[in-house]
C-alpha positions as CSV (number, residue, x, y, z in Angstrom):
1,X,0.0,0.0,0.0
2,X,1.3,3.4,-1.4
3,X,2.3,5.9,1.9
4,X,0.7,9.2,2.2
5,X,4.1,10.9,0.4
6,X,3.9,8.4,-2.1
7,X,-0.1,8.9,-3.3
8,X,0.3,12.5,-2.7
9,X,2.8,12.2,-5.2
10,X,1.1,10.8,-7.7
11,X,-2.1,13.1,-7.4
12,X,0.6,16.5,-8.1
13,X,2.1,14.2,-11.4
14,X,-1.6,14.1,-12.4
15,X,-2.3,17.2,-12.0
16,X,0.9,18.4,-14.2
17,X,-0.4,16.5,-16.9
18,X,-3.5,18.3,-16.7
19,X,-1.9,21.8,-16.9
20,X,0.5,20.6,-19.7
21,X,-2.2,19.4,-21.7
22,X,-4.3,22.4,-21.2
23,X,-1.4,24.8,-21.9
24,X,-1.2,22.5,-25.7
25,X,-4.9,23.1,-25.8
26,X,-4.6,27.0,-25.5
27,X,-1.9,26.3,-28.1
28,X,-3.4,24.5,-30.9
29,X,-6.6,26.9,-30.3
30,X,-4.2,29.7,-31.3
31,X,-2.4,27.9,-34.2
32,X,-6.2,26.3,-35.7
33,X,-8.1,28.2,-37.8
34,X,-11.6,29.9,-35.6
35,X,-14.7,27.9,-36.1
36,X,-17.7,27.4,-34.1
37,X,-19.7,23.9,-33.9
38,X,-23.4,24.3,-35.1
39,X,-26.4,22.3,-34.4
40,X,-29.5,22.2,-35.5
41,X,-32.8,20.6,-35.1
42,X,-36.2,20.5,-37.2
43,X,-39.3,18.0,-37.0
44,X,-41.0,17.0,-39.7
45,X,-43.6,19.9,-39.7
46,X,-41.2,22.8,-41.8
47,X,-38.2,20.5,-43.0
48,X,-38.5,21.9,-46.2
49,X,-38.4,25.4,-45.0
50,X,-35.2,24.1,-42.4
51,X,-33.4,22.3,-45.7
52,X,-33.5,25.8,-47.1
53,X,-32.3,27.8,-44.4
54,X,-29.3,25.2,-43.9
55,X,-28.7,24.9,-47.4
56,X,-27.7,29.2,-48.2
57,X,-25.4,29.3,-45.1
58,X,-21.6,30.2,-45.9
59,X,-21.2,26.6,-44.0
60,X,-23.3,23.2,-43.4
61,X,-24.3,22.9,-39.9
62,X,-21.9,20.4,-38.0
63,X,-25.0,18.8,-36.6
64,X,-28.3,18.0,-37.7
65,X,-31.0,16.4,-35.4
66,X,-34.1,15.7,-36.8
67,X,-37.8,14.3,-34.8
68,X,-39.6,12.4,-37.0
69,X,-43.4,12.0,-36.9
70,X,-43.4,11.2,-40.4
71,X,-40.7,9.6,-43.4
72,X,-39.7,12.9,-45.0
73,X,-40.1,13.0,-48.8
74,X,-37.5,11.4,-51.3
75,X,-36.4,15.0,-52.6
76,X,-36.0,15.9,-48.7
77,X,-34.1,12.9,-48.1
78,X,-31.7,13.2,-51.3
79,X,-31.7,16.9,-49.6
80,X,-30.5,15.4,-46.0
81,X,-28.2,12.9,-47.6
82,X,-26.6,15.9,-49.9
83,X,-25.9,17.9,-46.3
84,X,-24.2,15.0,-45.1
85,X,-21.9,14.5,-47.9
86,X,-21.2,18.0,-47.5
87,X,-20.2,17.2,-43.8
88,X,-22.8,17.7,-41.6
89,X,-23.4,14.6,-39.3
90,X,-27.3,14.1,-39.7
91,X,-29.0,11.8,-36.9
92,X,-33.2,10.8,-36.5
93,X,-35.8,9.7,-33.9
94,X,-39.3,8.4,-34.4
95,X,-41.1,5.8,-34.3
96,X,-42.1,5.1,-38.1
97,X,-44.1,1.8,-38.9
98,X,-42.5,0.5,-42.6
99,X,-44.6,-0.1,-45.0
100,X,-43.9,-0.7,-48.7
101,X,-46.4,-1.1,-51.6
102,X,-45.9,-1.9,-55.1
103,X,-48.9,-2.3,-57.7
104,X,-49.4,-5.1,-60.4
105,X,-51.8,-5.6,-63.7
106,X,-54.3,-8.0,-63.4
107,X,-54.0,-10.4,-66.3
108,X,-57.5,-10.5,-67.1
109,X,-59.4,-9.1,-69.8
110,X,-61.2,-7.4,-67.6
111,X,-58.0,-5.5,-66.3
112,X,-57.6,-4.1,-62.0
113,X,-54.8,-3.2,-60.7
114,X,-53.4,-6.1,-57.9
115,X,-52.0,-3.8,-55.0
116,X,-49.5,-5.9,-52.3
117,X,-48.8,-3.8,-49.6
118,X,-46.6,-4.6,-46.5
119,X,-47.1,-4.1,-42.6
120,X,-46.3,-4.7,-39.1
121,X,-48.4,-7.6,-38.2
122,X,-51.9,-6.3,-37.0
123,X,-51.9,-2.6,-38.4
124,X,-54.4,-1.5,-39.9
125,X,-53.5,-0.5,-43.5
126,X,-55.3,2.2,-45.4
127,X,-55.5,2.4,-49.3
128,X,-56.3,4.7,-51.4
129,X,-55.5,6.6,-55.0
130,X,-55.5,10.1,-56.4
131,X,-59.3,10.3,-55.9
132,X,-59.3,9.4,-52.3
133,X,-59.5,5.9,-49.9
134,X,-60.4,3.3,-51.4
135,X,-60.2,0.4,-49.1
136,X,-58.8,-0.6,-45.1
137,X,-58.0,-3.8,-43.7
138,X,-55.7,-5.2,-41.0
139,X,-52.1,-6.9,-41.8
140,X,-51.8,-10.3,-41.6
141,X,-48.6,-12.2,-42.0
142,X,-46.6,-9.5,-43.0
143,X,-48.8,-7.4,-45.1
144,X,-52.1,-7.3,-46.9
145,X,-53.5,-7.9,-50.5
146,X,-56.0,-5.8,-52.9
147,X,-57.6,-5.9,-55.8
148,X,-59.1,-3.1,-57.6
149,X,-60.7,-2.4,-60.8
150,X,-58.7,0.8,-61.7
151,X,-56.5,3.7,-59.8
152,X,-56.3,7.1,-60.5
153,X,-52.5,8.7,-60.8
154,X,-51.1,6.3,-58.1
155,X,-51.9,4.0,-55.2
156,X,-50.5,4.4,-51.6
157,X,-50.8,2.3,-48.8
158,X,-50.9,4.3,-45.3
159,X,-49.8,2.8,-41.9
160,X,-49.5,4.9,-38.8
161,X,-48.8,7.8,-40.6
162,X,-46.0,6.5,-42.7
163,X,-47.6,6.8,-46.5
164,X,-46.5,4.2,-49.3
165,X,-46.5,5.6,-53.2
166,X,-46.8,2.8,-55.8
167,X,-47.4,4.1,-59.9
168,X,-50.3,2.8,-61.9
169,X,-49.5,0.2,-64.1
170,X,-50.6,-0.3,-67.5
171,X,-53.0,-2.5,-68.9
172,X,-51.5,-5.8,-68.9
173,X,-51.1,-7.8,-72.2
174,X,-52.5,-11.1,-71.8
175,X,-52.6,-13.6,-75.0
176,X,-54.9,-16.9,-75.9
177,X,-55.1,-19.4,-73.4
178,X,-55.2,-23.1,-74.5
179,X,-58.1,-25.6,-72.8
180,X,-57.1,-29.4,-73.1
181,X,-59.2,-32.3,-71.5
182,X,-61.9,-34.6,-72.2
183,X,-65.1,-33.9,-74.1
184,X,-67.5,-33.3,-71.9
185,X,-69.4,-30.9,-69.5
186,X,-66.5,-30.0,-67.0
187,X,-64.3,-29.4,-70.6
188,X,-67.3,-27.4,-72.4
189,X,-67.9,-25.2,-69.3
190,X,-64.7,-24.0,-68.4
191,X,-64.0,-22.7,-72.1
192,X,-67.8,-21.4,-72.0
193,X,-67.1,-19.2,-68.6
194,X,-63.5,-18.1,-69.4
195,X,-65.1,-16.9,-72.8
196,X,-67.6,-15.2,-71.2
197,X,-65.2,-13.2,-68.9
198,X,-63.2,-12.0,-72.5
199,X,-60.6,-14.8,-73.0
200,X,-59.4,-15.8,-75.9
201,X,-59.6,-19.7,-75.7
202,X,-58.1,-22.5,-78.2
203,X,-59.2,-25.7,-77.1
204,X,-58.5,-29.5,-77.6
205,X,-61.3,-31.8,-76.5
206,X,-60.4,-35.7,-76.6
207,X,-63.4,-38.0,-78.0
208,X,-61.4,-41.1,-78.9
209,X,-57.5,-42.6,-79.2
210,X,-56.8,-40.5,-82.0
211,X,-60.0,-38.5,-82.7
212,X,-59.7,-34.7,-80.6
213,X,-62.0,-32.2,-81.5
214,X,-60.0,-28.7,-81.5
215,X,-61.2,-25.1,-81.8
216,X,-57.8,-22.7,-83.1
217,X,-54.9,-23.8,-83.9
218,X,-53.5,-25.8,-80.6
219,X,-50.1,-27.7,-82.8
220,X,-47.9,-25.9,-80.5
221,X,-47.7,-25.0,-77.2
222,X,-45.4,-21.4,-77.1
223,X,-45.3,-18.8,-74.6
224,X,-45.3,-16.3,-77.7
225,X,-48.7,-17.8,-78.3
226,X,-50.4,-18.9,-74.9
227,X,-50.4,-16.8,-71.3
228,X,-51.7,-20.0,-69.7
229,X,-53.0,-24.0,-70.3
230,X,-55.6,-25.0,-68.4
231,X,-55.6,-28.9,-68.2
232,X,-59.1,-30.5,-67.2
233,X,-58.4,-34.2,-66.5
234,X,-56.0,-36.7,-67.3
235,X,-56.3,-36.5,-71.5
236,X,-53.7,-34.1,-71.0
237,X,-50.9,-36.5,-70.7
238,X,-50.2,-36.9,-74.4
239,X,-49.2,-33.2,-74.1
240,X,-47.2,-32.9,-70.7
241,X,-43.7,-32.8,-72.2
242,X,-44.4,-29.9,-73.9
243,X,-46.5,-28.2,-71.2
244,X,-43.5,-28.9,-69.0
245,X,-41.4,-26.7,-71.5
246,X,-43.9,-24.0,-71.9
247,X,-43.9,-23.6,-67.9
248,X,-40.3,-23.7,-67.5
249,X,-40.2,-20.4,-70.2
250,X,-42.6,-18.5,-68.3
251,X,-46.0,-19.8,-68.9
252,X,-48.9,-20.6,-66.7
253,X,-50.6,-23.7,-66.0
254,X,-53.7,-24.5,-64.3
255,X,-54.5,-28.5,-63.3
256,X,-57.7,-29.2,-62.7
257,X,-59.0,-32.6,-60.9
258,X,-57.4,-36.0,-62.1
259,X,-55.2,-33.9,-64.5
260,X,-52.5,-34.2,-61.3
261,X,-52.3,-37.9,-61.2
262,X,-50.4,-37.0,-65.1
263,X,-46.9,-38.6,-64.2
264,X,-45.5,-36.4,-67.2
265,X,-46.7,-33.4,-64.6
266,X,-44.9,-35.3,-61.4
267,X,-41.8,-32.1,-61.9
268,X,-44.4,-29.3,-61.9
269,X,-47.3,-30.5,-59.6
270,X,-47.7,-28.3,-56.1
271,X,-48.0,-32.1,-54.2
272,X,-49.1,-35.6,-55.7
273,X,-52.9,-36.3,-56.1
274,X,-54.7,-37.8,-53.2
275,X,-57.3,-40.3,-53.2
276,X,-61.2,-38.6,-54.6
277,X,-62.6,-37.0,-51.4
278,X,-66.9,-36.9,-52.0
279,X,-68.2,-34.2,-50.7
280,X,-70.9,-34.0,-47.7
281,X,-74.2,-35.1,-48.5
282,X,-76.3,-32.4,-49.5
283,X,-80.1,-32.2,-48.3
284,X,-83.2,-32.1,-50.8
285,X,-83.1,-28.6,-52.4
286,X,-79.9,-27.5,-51.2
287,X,-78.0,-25.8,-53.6
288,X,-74.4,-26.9,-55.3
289,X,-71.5,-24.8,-54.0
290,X,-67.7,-24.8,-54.9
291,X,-67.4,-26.7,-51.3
292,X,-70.6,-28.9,-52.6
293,X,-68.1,-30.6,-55.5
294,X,-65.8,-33.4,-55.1
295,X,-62.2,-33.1,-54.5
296,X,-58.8,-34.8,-55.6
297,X,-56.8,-33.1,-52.3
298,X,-53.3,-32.1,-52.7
299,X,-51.1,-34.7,-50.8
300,X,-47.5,-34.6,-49.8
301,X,-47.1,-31.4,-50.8
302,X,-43.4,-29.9,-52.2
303,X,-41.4,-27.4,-49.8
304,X,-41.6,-25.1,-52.0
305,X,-45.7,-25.1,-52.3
306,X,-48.2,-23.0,-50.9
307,X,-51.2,-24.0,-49.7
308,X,-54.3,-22.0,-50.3
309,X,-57.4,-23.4,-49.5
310,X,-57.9,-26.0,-47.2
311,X,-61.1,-27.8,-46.1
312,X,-61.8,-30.3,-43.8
313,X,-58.2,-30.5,-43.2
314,X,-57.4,-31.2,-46.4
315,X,-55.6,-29.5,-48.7
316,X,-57.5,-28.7,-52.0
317,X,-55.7,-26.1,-53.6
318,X,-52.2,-25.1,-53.5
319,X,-49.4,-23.0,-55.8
320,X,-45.9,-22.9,-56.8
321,X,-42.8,-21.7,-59.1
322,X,-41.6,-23.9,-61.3
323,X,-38.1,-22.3,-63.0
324,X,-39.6,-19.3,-64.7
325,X,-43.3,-20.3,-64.8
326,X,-46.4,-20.6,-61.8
327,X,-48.5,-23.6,-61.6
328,X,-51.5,-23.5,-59.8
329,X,-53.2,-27.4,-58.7
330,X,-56.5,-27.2,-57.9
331,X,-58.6,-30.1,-56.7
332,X,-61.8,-29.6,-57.8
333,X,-64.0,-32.5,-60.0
334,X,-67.0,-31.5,-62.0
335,X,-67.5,-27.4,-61.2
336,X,-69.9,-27.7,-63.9
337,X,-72.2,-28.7,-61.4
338,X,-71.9,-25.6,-59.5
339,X,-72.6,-23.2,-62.5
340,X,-75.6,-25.0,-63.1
341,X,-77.0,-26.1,-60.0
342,X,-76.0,-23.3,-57.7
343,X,-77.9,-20.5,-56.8
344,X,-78.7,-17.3,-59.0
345,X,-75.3,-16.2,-59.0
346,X,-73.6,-19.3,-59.3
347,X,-72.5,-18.5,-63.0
348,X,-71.3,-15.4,-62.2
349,X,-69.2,-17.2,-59.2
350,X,-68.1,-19.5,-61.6
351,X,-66.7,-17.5,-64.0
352,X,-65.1,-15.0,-61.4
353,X,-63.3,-18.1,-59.6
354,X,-62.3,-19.7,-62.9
355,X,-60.9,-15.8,-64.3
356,X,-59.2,-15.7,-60.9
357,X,-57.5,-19.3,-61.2
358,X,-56.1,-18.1,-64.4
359,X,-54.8,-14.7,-63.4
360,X,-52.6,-15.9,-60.7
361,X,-50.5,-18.4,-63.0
362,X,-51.0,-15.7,-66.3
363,X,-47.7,-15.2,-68.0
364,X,-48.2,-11.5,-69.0
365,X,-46.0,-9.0,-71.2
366,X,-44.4,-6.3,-69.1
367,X,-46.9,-3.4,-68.6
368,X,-46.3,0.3,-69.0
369,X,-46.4,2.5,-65.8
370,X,-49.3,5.0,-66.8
371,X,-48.6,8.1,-65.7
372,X,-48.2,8.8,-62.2
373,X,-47.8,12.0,-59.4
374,X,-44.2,13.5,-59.1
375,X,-44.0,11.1,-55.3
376,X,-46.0,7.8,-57.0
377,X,-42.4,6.0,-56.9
378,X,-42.0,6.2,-53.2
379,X,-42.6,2.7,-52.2
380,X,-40.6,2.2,-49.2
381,X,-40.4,5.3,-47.4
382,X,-38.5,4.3,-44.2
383,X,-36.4,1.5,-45.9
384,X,-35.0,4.8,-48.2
385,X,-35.0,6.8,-44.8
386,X,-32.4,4.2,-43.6
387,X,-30.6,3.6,-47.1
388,X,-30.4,7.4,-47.1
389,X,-29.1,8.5,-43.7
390,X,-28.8,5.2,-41.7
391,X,-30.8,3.8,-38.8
392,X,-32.5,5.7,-35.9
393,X,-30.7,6.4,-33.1
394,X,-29.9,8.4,-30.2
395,X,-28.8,11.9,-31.0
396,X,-25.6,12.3,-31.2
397,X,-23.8,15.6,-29.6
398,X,-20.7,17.4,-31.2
399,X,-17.3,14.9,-31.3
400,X,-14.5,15.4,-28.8
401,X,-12.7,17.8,-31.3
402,X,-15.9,20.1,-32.0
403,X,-16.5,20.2,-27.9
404,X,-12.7,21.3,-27.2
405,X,-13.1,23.8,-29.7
406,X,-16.7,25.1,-28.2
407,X,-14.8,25.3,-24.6
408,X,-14.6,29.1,-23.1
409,X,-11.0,30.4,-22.9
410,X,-12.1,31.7,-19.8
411,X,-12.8,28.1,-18.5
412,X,-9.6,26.8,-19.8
413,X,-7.3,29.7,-18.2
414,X,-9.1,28.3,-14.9
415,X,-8.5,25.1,-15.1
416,X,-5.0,25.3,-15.7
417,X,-4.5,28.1,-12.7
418,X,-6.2,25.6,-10.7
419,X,-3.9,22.5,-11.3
420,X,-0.8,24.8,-11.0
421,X,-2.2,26.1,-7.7
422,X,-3.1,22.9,-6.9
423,X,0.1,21.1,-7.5
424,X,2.1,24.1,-6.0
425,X,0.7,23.9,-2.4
426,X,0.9,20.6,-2.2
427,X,4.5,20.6,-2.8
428,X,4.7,23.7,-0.6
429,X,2.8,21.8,2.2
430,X,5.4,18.8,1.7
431,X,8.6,21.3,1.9
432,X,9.1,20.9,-1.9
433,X,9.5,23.3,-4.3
C-alpha cells in the first residue's frame, strides 16, 4: 500500500499532466483556424423550409438532429443525404411503422390493378389513389393484398402515418389461353365461362385414341402464343412434355381434378394427387356450391408449395414456381355442377373463380407504368430513410474535437490556474518546491 508521500505524489504528477495538456490546448486553439460547432434541429412539420435555411449558409451545420413523426419526402431525403456528404453529421428519432407497396396488372381481360402492400403484423393499413380511400384492412402475415378495378394517378398504402407511393401500371397484355381435356361438360364449361369473362380460348377436346375435337390452332404450345393452359383431366398426358417446356419459359398452367395424377406433370405439380374426397351429402333442395363438389386433395405437398385453400383438413388447392413459370393445382371435380346447380349467381361465381385461377399463373408482357404523381415512386419510405441516412438512433452531440473547440478560454485559463495552484501547495505543504 502506497504511503501518504507516495499517493500525494502521484495526485501532483496528475495534475501536471493536466496543466501541460491544457497549456497545448490553449496552443493549438491559437495555431487552428476559428470555427464554431453548429447544431441544428427541425421535425417533420417545416423541413422543407429548415433544408433551405441550412442549405444558403456560408457553412453546413456540423449537426443535424431531426424528430420524426413522419418519413420525410424522397427530394427531402436526397436533400438530407446531400448535407451529409457535405459534412454535416445528420441523426433521426421516431417511431415510423414500414410499409412498402408496389402495384401489379391484373391479367384478365377485364384488367384491375393487384396492389400488395406490407405491414407490421396487425396494423391496420389504409389504401387509397389520387381520388381518395379506397379500401382498409388489418395486416396479416406481413402485409395485406387488394384488388381493384382501376386507380387514379397512383396508389398508396398508409400505416401509422408513414404513406407508401406505388405508380399505376398499364394494362397488362395477356394472350390466348389453351383448354385441353376430355369432351364433356367440365371441358365445355370451363371454355364457356373463361369466354364469357373476354378470353381468348383455343381448345382440344379428346373423344377417342386418335379422334380430338379442336377449336384454333392448338399444334404448338409457345409462350409467344399462350399466357396459360388450363388442363381438365388426365387427357392431358399426351401433351405434358411440352407443357413442361412451356412452364419452365414462363407460362402458366392451371391442373384441374385428375389432371395431377399426369406422371408427365410429377416435376411441376404443387404435391401428388390424393385419393377422390366426396363431398358431404347435400339435403333435398340445397344448392351446389364450390365446397358442394368433389375433391382430388393435394397430398404430400413440395417445400416449395403453398397451400391456399384447405377444407376439412385437407388441402384442395395449393401453388408454386416452377423455374420461370407458376403452376397452380386445384382439386376440384365436376364445377360444372356448380354453374348449373348453384344459386342465381352461381354462373357469375363460376366465371369469377375460374378468371381468378387463371390470373394468378398468367404469363403476361411487361406493362407500361401509366402516368403517375411526381411522389407515386416512393414505395418504401422508411427502408430509403435508412438507405439514405442510416438507422435511428440516439442523437448524437458534437465529437471530442468540435467540444474542445466550443470550450470558453475563460474556463480553460481556470483550469490550468487551478492544477498549477493545486500542484504548487501541495508541494509547498510537503517542503518541496
Amino acid at each position: 500500500m502506497p504511503s501518504r508521500a507516495e499517493a500525494r505524489g502521484r495526485i501532483e504528477l496528475a495534475l501536471r499532466a493536466v496543466s501541460l495538456a491544457l497549456i497545448a490546448l490553449m496552443l493549438w486553439r491559437s495555431l487552428a483556424p476559428e470555427s464554431r460547432s453548429t447544431s441544428v434541429s427541425s421535425s417533420s412539420v417545416g423541413l422543407s423550409e429548415s433544408l433551405r435555411g441550412w442549405s444558403v449558409t456560408s457553412e453546413p451545420p456540423d449537426q443535424i438532429r431531426l424528430a420524426l413523426a413522419g418519413v420525410p419526402s424522397p427530394r427531402e431525403r436526397d436533400w438530407l443525404a446531400a448535407l451529409a456528404g457535405a459534412g454535416s453529421r445528420v441523426s433521426w428519432t421516431g417511431d415510423l411503422l414500414p410499409v412498402g407497396v408496389v402495384a401489379l396488372p391484373v391479367a384478365s381481360p377485364r384488367g384491375g390493378v393487384r396492389v400488395l402492400s406490407a405491414g407490421p403484423e396487425g396494423s391496420s393499413i389504409v389504401l387509397a389513389d389520387g381520388l381518395g380511400p379506397l379500401d382498409t384492412t388489418e395486416a396479416r402475415a406481413g402485409g395485406a393484398s387488394f384488388t381493384i378495378p382501376a386507380a387514379v394517378e397512383f396508389v398508396s398504402a398508409t400505416a401509422g402515418g408513414t404513406n407508401a407511393f406505388a405508380p399505376v401500371p398499364g394494362r397488362a397484355a395477356i394472350r390466348r389461353l389453351l383448354v385441353l381435356g376430355r369432351a364433356g361438360w367440365e371441358s365445355k364449361f370451363v371454355v364457356t365461362a373463361l369466354e364469357e369473362d373476354g378470353w381468348t380460348v383455343d381448345a382440344s377436346m379428346y373423344v377417342a385414341p386418335g379422334v380430338s375435337v379442336t377449336q384454333g390452332n392448338t399444334a404448338v404450345i409457345d409462350t409467344a402464343r399462350y399466357s396459360a393452359v388450363i388442363a381438365v383431366d388426365a387427357s392431358a398426358a399426351p401433351r405434358a412434355a411440352a407443357i413442361a417446356q412451356f412452364v419452365s419459359r414462363g407460362g402458366g398452367l392451371v391442373i384441374l381434378g385428375s389432371a395431377a395424377t399426369i406422371a408427365g406433370f410429377a416435376q411441376l405439380n404443387a404435391g401428388t394427387a390424393g385419393r377422390v374426397n366426396p363431398p358431404d351429402q347435400a339435403g333435398d333442395g340445397e344448392e351446389t356450391t364450390l365446397a358442394s363438389v368433389p375433391v382430388i386433395p393435394v397430398a404430400s405437398m413440395k417445400s416449395d408449395a403453398v397451400a391456399l385453400d384447405v377444407r376439412r383438413g385437407m388441402t384442395v388447392s395449393a401453388a408454386r414456381r416452377h423455374l420461370a413459370g407458376r403452376v397452380l393445382q386445384l382439386g376440384y371435380v365436376d364445377t360444372w355442377r356448380w354453374r348449373l346447380s348453384g344459386g342465381d349467381d352461381s354462373m357469375d361465381d363460376h366465371r369469377d373463380w375460374l378468371t381468378r385461377a387463371v390470373s394468378s399463373v398468367a404469363r403476361v408482357a411487361p406493362a407500361p407504368l401509366a402516368v403517375a404523381a411526381a411522389d407515386s415512386a416512393d414505395s418504401a419510405p422508411v427502408a430509403g430513410l435508412v438507405e439514405s441516412l442510416g438507422p435511428p438512433g440516439s442523437v448524437q452531440g458534437p465529437g471530442l474535437a468540435s467540444s474542445a473547440a466550443s470550450l470558453s478560454q475563460w474556463w480553460i485559463f481556470g483550469l490550468l490556474a487551478a492544477a498549477l495552484l493545486g500542484e504548487w501547495a501541495s508541494r509547498r505543504l510537503r517542503g518541496l518546491r
